[in-house]
N, C-alpha and C positions, 0 to 999 in steps of 0.2 A: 300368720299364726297369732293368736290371742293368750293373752297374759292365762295363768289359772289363779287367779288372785275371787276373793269376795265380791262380789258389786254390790256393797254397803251405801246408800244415799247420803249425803252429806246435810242432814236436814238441821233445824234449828230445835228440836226435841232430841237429838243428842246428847245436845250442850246438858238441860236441865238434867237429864237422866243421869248421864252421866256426875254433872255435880251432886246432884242429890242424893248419889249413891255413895262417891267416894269424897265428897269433902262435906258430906251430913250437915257437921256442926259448926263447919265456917260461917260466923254472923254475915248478916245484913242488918245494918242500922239505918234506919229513917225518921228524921223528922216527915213530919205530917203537918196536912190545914186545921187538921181539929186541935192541932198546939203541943201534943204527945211525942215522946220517941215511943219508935214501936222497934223492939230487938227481938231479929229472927233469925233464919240459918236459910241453907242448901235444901237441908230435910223438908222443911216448912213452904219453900217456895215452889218448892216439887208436886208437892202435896196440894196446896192452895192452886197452883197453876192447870193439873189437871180438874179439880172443882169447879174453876173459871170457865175451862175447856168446855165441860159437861154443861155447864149454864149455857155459853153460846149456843149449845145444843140444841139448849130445851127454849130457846127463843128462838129459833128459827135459822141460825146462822149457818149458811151453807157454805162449802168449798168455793175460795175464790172473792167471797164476799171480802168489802170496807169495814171493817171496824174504825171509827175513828177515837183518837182520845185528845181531851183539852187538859193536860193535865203537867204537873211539877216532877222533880226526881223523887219519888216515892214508892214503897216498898208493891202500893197496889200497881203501879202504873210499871215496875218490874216485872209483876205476874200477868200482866195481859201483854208484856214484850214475849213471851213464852206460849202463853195460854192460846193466841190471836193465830199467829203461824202455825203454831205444833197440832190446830186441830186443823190448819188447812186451807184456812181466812186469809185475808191480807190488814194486818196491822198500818192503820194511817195515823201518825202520830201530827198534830196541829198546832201548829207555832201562834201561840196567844198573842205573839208582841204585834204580829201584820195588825195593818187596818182592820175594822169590820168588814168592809164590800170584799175582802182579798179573803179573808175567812170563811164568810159565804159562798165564794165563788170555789175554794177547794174544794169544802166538804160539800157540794151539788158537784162541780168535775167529779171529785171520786167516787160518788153516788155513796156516801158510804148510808149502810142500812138500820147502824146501830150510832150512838155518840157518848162516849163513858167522857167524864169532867168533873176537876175537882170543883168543890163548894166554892171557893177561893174566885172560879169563874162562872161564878150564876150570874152575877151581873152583865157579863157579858156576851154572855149568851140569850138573856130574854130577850133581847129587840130580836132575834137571828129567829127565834122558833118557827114563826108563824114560814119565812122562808126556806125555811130548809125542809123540802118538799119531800125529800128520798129518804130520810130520816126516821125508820118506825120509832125507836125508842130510846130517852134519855135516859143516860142511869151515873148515880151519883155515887161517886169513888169514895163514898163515906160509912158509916152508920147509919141506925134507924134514928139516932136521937141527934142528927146533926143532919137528916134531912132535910134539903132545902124547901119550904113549902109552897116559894114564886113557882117553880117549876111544875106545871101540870100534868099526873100521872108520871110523876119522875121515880124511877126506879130506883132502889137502896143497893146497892153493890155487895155488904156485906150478905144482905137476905138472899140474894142470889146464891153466893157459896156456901150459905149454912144449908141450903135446901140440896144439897148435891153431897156425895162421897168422893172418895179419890179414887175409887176402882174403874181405873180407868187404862187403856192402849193404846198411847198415841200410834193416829194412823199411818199409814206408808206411801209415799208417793213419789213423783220424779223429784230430784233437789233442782230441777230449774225451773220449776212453778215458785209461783211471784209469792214473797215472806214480808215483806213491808214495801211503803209509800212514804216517799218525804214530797214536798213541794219547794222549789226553789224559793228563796225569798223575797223574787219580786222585782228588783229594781228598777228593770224595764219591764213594761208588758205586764201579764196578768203573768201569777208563778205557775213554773211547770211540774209534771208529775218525773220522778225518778222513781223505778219500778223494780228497789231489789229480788232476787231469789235466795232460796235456802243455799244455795252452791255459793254463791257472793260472798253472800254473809257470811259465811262458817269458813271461807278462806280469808277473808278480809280479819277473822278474829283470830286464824294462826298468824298473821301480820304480827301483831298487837302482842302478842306474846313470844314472840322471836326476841334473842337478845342483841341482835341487830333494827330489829324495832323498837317497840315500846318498853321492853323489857317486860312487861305484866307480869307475874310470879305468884305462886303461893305463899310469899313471903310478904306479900303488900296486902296493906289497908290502902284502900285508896275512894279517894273523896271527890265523887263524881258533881262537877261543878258545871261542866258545859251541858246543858240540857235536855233531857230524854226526848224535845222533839228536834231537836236540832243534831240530823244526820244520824238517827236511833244511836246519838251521843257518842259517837264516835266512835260505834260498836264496841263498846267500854263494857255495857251488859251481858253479851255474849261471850265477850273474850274473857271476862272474869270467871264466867261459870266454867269457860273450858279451862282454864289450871286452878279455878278454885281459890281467886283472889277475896279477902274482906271489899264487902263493899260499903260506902258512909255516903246516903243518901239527903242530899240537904233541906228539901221541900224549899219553903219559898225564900229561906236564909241565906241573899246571894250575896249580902255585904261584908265587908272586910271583917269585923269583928263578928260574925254569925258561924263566916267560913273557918276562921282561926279556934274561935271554942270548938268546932265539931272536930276538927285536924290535931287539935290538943287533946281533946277528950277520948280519941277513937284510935291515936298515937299513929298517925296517918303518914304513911312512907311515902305517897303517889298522890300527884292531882292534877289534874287538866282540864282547861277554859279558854278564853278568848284574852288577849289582852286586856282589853278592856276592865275583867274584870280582877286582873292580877294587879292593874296600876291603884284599884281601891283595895286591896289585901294587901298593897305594899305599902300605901299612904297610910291605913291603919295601923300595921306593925311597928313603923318608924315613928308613930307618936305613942306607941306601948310599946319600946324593944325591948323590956324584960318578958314578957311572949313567945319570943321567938328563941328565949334559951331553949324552952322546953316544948318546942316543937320539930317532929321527927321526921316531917317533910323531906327527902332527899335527891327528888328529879320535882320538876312540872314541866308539863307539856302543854305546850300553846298551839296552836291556831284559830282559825276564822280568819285571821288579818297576818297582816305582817306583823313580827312581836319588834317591840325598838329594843335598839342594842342597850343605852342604856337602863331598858327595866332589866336587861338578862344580866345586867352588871349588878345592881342593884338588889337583886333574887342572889347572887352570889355572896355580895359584900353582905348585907343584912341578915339573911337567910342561913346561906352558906350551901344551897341547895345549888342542882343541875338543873339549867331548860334546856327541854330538848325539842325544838321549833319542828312543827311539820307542816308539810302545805298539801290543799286535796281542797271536796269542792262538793257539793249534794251529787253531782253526777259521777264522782269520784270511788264514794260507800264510808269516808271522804280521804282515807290514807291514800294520799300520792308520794311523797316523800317523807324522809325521818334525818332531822338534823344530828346525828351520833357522829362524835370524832373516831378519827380512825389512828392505829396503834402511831402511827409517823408523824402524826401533831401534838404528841403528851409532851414533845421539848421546846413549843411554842410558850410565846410568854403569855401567861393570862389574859391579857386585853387580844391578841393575836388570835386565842382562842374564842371570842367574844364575837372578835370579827365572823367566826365560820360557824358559832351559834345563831348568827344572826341572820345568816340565810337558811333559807328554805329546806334542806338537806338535801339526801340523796335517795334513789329509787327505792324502793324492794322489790326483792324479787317476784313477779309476779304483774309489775308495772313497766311499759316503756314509754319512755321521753324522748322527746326530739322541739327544735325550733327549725322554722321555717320563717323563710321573705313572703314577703308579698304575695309572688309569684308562686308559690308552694316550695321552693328550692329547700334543699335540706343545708343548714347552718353549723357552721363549727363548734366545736367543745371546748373552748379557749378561756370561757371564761370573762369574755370581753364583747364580742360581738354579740348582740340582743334582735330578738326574732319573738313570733308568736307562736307560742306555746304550743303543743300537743302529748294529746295520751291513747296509753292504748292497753288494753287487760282485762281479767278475767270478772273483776269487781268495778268495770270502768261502762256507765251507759251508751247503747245503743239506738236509744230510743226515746223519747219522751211518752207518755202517759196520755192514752186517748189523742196524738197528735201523727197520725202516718203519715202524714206528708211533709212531716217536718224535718228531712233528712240533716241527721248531726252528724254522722260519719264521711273521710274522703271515700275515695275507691278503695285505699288501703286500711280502711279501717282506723283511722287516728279521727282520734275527735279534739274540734279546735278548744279551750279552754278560756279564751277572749285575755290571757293575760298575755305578755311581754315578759319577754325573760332572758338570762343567761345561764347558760351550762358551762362547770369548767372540767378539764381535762379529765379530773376527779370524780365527776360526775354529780358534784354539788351542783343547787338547781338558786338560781336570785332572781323571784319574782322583781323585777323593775317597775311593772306600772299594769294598769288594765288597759288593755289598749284603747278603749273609750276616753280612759284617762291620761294618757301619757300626751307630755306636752313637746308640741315642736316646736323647736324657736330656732328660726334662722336657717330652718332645713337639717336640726339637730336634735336631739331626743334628752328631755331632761325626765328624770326618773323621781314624779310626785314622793313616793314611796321615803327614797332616799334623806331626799329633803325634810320631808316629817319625821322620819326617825333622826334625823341630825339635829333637828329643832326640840324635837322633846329631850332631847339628852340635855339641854340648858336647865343648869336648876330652876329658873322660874316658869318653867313650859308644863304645864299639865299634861295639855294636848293639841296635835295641831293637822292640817289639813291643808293641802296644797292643791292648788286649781289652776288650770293654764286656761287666763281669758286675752283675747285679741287685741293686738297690737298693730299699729299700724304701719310700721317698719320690719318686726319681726316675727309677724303671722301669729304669733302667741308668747306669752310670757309670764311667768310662775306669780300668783298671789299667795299668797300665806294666811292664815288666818287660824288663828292661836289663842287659844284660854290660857290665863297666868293662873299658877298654883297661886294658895289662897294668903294671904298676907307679904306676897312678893312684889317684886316692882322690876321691869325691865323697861327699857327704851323702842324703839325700831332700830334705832340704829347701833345701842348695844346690842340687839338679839341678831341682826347684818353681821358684824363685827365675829360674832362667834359663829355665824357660819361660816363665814368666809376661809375659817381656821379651817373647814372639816370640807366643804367642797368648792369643786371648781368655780371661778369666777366668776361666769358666763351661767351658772344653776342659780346665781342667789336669787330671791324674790324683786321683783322690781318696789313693792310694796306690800307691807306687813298690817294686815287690820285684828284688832286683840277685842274677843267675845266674849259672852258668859255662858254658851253653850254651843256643840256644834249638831249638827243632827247624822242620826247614825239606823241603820236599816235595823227589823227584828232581831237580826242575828247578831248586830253589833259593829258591824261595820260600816263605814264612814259614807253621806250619801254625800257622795260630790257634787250627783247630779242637781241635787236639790244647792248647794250651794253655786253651781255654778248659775242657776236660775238664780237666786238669791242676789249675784254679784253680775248680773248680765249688763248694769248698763255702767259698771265701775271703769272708771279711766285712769289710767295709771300715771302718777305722777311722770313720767319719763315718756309721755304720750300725749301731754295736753298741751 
């Protein structure tokens, strides 16, 4: 017997319709390339989005086509998140930070047929033109009078929507027809295609607005820092429009004082990024802490990496704000987990609480976890025992993008996620390592992960990066390698010394090398790889 329920599609032209109808006048604020804020709303993005719509139209863009775009968090690059899907296209948003040849190589893999990009990345794109063979047309996310003029037959983005109306209907189709493209970021191998749908997305954005999730509300301003191609930002644009959250668009403003004026000026409740880029919002604050009175920030949310305990201490002590750490992954949509305490730890002491901000969180609903051996064995919830990861759900890939023979699924449906981890009873999830990464020494597992967030907790540690290179006694053994914060001074053997406080004896580095940079993937995270290449032929004082 069948439900008598609606069978309403769950599309991404929802979302906007619906905002545009019932939260009209809720702003969107953006910086832009051309140097302007541009203040808009709901109404306006509705409006412009179906304009957008009707242009892809009238260039030829059919169901199913690549749109791609090279562009910043910005109010235009918001309306073709809506405009690209809602008329039935697939939205390929293109991570500017990859190489050139990895840029090239996506937008040819996605064929895409159109390439919208901000001014900001003409230069980057003129060596790419004459290559990008599948590409009919460039168009430039600006004005007439800020047309690039390197660019040949480069189309004006604004001219496009002046020459269209809004009377428009978005179309109807299945919600498991493909709504965006992201590409992996690469590490190994050329990056891969992850191929969301309208059904995905649009459950992945009730995620996000659960108060067991993200919380998102109508009550936030929130200052979208991690960026519109990186995992369509966290589905942060989507889930905003479905309750109708402020959103403060930063364009190319990613440093600590650009972030802080926009979060002061826009009285910003919410914001979420990478580490990375919270340790420069916190080193800026802390040399302006009169700032941070009058700032209304009161959660951020981290991922890309592991966030270290002591920045989430630090975000508290300075701030006075909540992190709330999640972990997920391009193949993810990227929500796999949400670090929220639960009502049984409010009589923990603060640092105690730090401890369980500081891993990865817990499921939602809609997501299953599990660690497995080797062998595929299923692994305990203790909390203690470490296995390789797995996922499995409704917003979780199947597939990679033009690759069928690339089977990512078991028989049961889990797809492996290449980390190392624990799950405790609780169902809290502690990425330990990637398993590419994770070092063995002695027929034991020491957790790179650990190590660096126990070394940046040193006030002299910027940042740091742990590599297990081989040993001749014990198959592998932890290096270190560390930038000092800027006017400080540590030893080796002082910064030894203060590990040795926080982990086991048998984890400390065998030797500690201090840099002035370390190198880190488009998305921000740490390339090992290229360090371990870096340090391949080091010998380890305790090996010569």
């Amino acid at each position: 017997m069948q439900g008598l329920m609606q069978d309403r599609q769950l599309l991404i032209s929802t979302l906007i319709e619906y905002a545009g109808l019932n939260h009209s006048n809720v702003e969107i604020v953006s910086q832009t390339c051309e140097g302007v804020e541009v203040r808009s709303n709901y109404a306006n993005l509705r409006s412009r989005s179906k304009k957008l719509a009707k242009a892809l139209l009238a260039l030829g863009i059919n169901t199913g086509d690549r749109v791609g775009t090279l562009a910043w968090n910005t109010f235009r690059h918001q309306e073709l998140y809506f405009a690209v899907p809602g008329m039935g296209a697939v939205l390929h948003t293109i991570n500017p930070r990859l190489f050139a040849d990895q840029i090239e190589y996506i937008i040819q893999h996605a064929e895409d047929t159109v390439l919208f990009f901000d001014i900001s990345f003409t230069a980057l794109l003129l060596p790419l033109l004459s290559k990008l063979t599948h590409v009919q047309a460039f168009i430039a996310m600006t004005d007439r009078e800020h047309l690039p003029a390197e660019i040949p037959d480069c189309l004006c983005y604004e001219d496009l929507l002046n020459a269209q109306d809004d009377v428009y209907d978005w179309p109807q189709f299945q919600e498991t027809q493909a709504a965006s493209l992201c590409y992996t970021s690469g590490t190994t191998g050329q990056p891969k295609g992850v191929l969301y749908s309208h059904r995905s997305t649009v459950l992945h954005a009730f995620t996000v607005c659960t108060v067991d999730g993200l919380q998102l509300s109508r009550q936030d301003s929130v200052l979208l820092v991690v960026p519109m191609f990186h995992v369509n930002a966290w589905g942060f644009p989507y889930a905003a429009a479905m309750c109708g959250a402020k959103l403060c668009l930063p364009g190319l403003g990613l440093d600590g004082e650009s972030i802080c004026e926009l979060a002061n000026n826009e009285q910003c409740t919410m914001s979420i990024g990478v580490p990375t880029v919270w340790l420069g919002f916190m080193n800026y604050l802390e040399s302006a802490p009169d700032r941070a009175k009058t700032l209304k920030l009161n959660r951020i949310v981290m991922g890309g990496s592991a966030a270290p305990r002591a920045l989430i201490d630090r975000i508290h002590t300075h701030l006075g704000a909540k992190t709330i750490h999640a972990w997920g992954m391009t193949e993810t949509s990227p929500m796999g987990t949400i670090g929220n305490l639960l009502p049984e730890h409010q009589h923990l002491s603060q640092q105690q609480k730090f401890d369980l901000q500081a891993k990865q969180g817990r499921v939602i609903y809609g997501v299953e976890i599990r660690i497995v051996d080797d062998e595929g064995k299923i692994l305990a919830r203790d909390g203690i025992v470490a296995g390789h990861l797995q996922v499995r759900g409704p917003w979780i890939a199947n597939a990679y993008f033009k690759m069928p023979d690339h089977d990512v699924l078991d028989k049961d449906g889990w797809f492996s996620t290449g980390d190392i981890a624990c799950i405790s009873a609780q169902g809290y999830l502690q990425i330990t390592d990637r398993s590419k990464d994770v070092i063995k020494s002695g027929g034991e597992w020491i957790s790179s992960i650990d190590l660096e967030n126990t070394a940046v907790a040193h006030p002299a540690i910027l940042e740091a990066a742990v590599v297990g290179l081989h040993h001749s006694k014990w198959q592998e053994r932890p290096l270190l390698v560390a930038i000092k914060r800027p006017d400080t001074e540590v030893t080796q053997d002082e910064l030894k010394d203060f590990l040795a406080c926080h982990v086991a004896k048998w984890w400390l580095p065998d030797d500690i090398v201090f840099v002035d940079s370390l190198p880190h993937t488009a998305t921000g995270k740490l390339q090992k790889n290229v360090l371990r290449e870096q340090f391949k032929d080091f010998v380890f004082s305790t090996d010569q």
